[in-house]
Steps between C-alpha positions, in 0.01 A plus 500: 500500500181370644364398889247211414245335782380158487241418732672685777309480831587751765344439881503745805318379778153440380552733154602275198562613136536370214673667164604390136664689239767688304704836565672593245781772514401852610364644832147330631260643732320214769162690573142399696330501773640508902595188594495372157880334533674757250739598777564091511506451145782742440694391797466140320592588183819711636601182680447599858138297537520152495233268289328225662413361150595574121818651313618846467779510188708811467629473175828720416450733772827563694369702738120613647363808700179553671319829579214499751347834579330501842212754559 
């Protein structure tokens, strides 16, 4: 199982991000700084953000779950 991100650009109003890479199985912790687009990230990567650019692959992953803890 493995969540895999090509060139994926995300864009909310003037914020844009861009992100690359592998996740492997297991559980993965998004971390930086306020308004650093982990929040978006994660909602991308669960499905529930949409892309403006790029691929996200889910490979043999049935189903997904997100956690965001609010302060």
């Amino acid at each position: 199982m493995k969540v895999v991100l090509d060139d994926v650009m995300l864009k909310r109003q003037n914020f844009s991000l861009v992100a690359r890479g592998e996740f492997l199985e297991g559980i993965h912790l998004i971390t930086g700084a306020v308004g650093s687009g982990k929040s978006t990230l994660a909602l991308a990567i669960a499905g529930n953000f949409p892309t403006e650019h790029g691929r996200i692959s889910r490979v043999g992953l049935g189903s997904m779950m997100i956690s965001i803890q609010f302060p």
